[in-house]
C-alpha positions as CSV (number, residue, x, y, z in Angstrom):
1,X,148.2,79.0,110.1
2,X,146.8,79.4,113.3
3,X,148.8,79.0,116.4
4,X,146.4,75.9,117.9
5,X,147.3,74.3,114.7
6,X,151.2,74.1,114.4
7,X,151.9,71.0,115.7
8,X,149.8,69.4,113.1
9,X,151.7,71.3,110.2
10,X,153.3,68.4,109.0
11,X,149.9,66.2,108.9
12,X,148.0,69.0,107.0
13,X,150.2,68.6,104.1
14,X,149.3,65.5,103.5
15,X,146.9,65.6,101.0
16,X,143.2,64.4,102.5
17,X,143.9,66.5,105.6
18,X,144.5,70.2,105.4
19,X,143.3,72.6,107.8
20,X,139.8,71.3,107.2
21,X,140.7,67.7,108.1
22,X,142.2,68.9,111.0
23,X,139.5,70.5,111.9
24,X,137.8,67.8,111.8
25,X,139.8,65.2,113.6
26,X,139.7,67.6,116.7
27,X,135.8,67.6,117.0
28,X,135.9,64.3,116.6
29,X,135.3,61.4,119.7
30,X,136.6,57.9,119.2
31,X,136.2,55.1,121.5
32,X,139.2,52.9,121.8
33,X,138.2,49.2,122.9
34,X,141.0,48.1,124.9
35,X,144.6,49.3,125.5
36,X,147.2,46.6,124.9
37,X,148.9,46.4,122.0
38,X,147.2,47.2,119.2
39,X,145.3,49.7,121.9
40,X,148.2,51.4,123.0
41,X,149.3,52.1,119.8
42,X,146.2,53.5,118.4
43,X,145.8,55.8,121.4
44,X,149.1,57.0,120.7
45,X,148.5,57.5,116.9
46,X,145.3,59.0,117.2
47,X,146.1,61.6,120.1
48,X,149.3,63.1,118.3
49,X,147.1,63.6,115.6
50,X,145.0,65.7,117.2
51,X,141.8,63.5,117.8
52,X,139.9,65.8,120.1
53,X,138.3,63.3,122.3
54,X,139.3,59.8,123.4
55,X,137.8,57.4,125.4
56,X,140.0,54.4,126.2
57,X,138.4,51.6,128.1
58,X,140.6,48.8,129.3
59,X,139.9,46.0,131.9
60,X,143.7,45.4,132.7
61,X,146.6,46.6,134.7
62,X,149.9,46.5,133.3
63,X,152.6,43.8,133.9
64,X,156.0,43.3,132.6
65,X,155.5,40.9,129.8
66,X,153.8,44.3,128.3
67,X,156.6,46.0,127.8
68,X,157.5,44.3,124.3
69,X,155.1,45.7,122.4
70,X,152.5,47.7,124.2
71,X,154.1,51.3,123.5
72,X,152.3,53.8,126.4
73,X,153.8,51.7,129.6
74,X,157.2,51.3,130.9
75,X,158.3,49.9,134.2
76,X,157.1,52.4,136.8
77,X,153.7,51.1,135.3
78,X,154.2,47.7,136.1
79,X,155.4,48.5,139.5
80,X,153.0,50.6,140.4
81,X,150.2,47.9,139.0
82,X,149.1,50.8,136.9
83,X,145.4,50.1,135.2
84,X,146.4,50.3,131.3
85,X,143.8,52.9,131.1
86,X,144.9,55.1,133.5
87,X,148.6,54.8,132.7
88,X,147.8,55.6,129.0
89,X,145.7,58.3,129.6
90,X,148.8,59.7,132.3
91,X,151.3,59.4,129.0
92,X,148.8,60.9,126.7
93,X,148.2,64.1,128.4
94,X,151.9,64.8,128.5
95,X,152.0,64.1,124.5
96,X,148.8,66.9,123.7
97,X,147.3,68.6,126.4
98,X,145.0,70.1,123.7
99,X,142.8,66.8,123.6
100,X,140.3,65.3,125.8
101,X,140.9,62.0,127.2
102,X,138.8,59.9,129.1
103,X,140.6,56.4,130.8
104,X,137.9,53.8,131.7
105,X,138.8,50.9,134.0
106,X,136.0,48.1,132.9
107,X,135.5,45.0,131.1
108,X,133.4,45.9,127.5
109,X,129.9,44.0,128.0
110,X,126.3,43.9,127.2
111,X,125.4,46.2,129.8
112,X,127.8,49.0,129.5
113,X,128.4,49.2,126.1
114,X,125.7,51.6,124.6
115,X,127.0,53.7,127.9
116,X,130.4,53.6,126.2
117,X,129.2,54.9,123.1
118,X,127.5,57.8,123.7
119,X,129.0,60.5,122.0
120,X,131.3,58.8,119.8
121,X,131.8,58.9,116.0
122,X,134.1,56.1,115.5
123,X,135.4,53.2,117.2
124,X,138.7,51.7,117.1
125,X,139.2,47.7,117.8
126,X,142.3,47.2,120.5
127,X,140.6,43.9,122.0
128,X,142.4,40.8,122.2
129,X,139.2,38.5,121.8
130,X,136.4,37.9,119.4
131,X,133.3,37.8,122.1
132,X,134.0,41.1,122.8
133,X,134.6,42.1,118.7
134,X,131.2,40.6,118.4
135,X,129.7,42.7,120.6
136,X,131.3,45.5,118.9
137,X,129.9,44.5,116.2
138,X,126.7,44.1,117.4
139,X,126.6,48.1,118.8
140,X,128.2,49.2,116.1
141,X,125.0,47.5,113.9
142,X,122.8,49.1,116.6
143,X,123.6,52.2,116.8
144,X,125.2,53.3,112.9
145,X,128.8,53.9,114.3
146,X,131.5,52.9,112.1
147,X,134.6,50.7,113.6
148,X,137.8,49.4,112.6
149,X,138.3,46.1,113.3
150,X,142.3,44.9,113.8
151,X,143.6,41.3,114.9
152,X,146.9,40.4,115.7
153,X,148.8,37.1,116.3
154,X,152.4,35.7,115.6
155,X,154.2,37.9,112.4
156,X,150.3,38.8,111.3
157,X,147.3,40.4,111.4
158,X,144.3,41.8,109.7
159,X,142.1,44.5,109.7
160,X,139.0,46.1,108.1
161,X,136.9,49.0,108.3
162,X,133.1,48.6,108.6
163,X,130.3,50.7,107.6
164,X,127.2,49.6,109.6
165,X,124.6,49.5,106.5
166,X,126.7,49.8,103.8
167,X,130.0,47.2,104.0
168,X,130.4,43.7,105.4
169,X,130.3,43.8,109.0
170,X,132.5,41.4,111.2
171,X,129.6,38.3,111.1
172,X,129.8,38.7,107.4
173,X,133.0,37.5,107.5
174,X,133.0,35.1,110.5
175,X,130.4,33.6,111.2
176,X,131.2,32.9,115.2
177,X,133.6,32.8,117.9
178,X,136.2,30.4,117.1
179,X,136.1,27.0,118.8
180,X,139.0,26.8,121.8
181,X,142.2,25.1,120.1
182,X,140.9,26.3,115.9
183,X,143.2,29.6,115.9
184,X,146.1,30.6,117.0
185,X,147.1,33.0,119.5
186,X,149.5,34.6,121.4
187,X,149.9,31.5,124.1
188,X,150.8,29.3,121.1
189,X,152.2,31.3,118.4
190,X,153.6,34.3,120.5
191,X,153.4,38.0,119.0
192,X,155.5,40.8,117.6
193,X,155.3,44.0,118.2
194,X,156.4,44.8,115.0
195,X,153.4,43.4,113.7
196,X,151.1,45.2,115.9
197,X,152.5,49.1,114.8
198,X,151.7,47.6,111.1
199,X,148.3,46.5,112.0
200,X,147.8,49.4,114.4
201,X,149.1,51.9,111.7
202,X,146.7,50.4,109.3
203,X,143.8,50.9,111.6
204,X,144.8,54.8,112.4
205,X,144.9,55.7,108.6
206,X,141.4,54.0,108.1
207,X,140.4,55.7,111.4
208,X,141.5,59.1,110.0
209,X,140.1,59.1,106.4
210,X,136.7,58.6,107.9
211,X,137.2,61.1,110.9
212,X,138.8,63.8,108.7
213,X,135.6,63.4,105.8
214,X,136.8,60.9,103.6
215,X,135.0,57.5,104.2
216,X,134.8,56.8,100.2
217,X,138.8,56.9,100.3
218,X,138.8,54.0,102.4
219,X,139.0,50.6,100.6
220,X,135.7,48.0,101.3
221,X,139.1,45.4,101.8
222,X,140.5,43.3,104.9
223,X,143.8,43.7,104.6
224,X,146.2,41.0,106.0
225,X,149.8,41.6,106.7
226,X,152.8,39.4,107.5
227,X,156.0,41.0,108.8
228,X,158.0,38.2,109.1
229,X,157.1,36.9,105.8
230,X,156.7,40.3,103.9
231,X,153.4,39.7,103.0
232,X,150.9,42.0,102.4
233,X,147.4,41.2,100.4
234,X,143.9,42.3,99.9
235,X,140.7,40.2,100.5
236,X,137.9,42.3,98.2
237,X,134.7,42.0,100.4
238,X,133.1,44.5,98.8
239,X,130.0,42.6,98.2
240,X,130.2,40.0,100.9
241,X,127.5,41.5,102.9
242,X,124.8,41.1,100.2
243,X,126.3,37.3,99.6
244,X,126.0,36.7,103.3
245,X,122.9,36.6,104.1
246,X,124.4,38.2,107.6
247,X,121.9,37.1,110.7
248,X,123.2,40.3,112.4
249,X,123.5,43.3,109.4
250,X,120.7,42.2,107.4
251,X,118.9,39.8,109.6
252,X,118.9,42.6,112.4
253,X,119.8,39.7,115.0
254,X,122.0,41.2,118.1
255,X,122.9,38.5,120.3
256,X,125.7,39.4,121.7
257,X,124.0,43.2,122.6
258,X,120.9,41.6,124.8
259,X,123.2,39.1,126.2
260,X,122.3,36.0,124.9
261,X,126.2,35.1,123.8
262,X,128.9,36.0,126.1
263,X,131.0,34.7,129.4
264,X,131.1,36.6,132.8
265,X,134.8,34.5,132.9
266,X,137.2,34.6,130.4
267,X,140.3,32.8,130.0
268,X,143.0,35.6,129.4
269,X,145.6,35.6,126.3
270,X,149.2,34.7,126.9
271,X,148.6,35.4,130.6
272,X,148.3,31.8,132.7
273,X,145.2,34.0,134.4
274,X,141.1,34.1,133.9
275,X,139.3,37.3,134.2
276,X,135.8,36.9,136.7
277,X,132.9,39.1,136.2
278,X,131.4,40.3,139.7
279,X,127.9,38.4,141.1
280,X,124.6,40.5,140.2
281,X,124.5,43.4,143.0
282,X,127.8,42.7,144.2
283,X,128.8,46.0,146.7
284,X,132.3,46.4,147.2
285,X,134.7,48.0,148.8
286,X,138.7,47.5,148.6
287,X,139.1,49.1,152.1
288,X,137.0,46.6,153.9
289,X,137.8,43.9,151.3
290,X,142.0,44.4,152.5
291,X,141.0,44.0,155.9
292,X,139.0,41.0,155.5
293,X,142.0,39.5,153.4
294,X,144.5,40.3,156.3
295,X,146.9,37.5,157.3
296,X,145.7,35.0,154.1
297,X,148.8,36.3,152.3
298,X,150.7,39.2,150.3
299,X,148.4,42.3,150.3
300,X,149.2,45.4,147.9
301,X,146.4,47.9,146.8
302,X,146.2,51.4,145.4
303,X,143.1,53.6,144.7
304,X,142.2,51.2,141.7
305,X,142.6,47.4,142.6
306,X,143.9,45.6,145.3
307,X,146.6,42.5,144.8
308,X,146.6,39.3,146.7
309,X,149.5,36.6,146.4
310,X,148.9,33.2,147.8
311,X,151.4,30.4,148.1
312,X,149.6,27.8,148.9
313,X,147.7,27.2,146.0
314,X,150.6,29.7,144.2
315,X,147.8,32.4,142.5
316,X,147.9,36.2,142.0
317,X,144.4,37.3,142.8
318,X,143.7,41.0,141.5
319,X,140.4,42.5,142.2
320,X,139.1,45.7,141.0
321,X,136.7,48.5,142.2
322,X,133.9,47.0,139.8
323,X,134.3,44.1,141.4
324,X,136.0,41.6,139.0
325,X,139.2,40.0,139.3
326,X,141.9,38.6,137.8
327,X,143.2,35.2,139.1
328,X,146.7,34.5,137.6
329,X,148.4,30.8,138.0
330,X,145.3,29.0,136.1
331,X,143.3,28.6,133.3
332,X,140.5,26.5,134.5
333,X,137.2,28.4,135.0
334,X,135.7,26.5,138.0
335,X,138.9,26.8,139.9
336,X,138.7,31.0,139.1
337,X,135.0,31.0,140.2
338,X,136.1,28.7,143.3
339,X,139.0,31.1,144.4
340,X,136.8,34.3,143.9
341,X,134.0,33.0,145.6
342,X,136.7,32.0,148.9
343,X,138.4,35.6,148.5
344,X,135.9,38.0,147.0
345,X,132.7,36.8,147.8
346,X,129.5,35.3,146.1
């Protein structure tokens, strides 16, 4: 065996690897759609198996509530207000140098998407919200990538490999974006990280068979787990897409690509907080945006984003180089929009 190969000596012997698989896995390029939790874990899973090339795009910094269940990050992280990206990225080069990693700091949308995925052979589903699945799922259609969709809520979670052309893709099997208050998730039911390395787990295996040459081995199935139950079934969707009638993979519609479904604000999971997307042609610039904030309340910044805490109304206003923010201490849009427009600009 080879010397660039020994630290995957235990992963070749598993039958559906070998040195060919290998080989494989380190030409290949994944794109990793956010880097929570179930992000975070398949970063982690797919770098120390020798993935060669990862691009991991996350919107988000890292904060303490993290911690639980989001495996790259630790506390200097949250101190330092850390962009999940880049703080993954900074723990994965010290796991396997021999990769090629690629930290992103930007909210998934129409516009940038394609961008995302030049390159790439597979993508891997670490989002924590169906508009942006959807437009996944849409680029995924568009371009014939394959991705691996994973969910995660509570003690449970599903996931399913799709096969743009040939399997069910994610409109197959729901139709659209819930409506606010019909599912659960993680600001009324919680989660465990126990159930996100299941789900996450599930995802790299799927993620591997089809990187390492072995898409047939993986089952046309979404598979949902419960941990706290013990649960574990199969959902055979094998011929769901031609029962579908699917507007997106066989009607060819892509609304969520051109635009035409979507949010530039986005009420965030679990976090009290709602994510706004910059004004078309926004220019701006952290340095100049600090001074301009000066004396309205606590100013922190580093070379990524820049932190203002208010007291009167109590909000956490991050804003990013791109231009969007993060305004902690509400959930209502207008108010978000208001407080960006008073601190940020129009």
């Amino acid at each position: 065996m080879s010397d660039d190969l020994e630290r995957y000596s235990r992963q070749m012997l598993v039958p559906g690897i070998g040195e060919d698989g290998q080989r494989r896995l380190l030409a290949s390029r994944v794109l990793v759609c956010g880097c929570g939790a179930l992000g975070s874990v398949l970063s982690d899973s797919l770098a120390r198996a020798g993935v060669g090339f990862l691009r991991i795009v996350d919107r988000d910094f890292v904060e303490l509530s993290n911690l639980q269940r989001q495996v790259l990050f630790d506390e200097d992280d949250v101190a330092g207000r850390m962009p999940k990206a880049v703080a993954a990225v900074e723990k994965l080069a010290r796991i396997n140098s021999d990769i090629t990693l690629e930290p992103i700091v930007a909210d998934i949308d129409h516009t940038n998407i394609l961008r995302f995925l030049d390159g790439i052979d597979l993508i891997v589903d670490g989002t924590d919200n169906f508009e942006v699945r959807f437009l996944v799922n849409d680029a995924a259609l568009e371009t014939g990538i394959p991705w691996v969709y994973g969910g995660c809520v509570g003690s449970h979670g599903q996931t399913m490999a799709i096969f743009p052309g040939e399997s069910a893709c994610l409109r197959c099997l729901i139709e659209d974006v819930p409506p606010p208050g019909a599912a659960e998730t993680c600001d009324t039911a919680g989660v465990l990280g126990a159930a996100i390395n299941v789900v996450a787990s599930l995802q790299t295996v799927a993620a591997l068979k089809i990187l390492a040459g072995h898409p047939d081995q993986v089952e046309r199935v979404l598979t949902i787990v419960d941990v706290w139950d013990g649960t574990y079934r199969h959902m055979g969707i094998g011929d769901l897409r031609d029962r579908s009638d699917c507007p997106a993979c066989v009607g060819g519609e892509r609304i969520w690509l051109k635009g035409e479904r979507g949010t530039e604000t986005t009420v965030l999971c679990g976090r009290n907080a709602v994510q706004v997307a910059p004004p078309p042609g926004l220019s701006l610039s952290l340095e100049d945006l600090a001074g301009r904030l000066e004396g309205t309340g606590q100013i922190t910044a580093n070379r990524y984003l820049l932190r203002l805490v208010l007291t009167d109304p109590e909000i956490d206003l991050t804003v990013f180089s791109d231009g969007r923010a993060i305004v902690k201490g509400t959930q209502d849009l207008g108010v978000a929009r208001s407080l960006y427009a008073r601190y940020v600009g129009n």
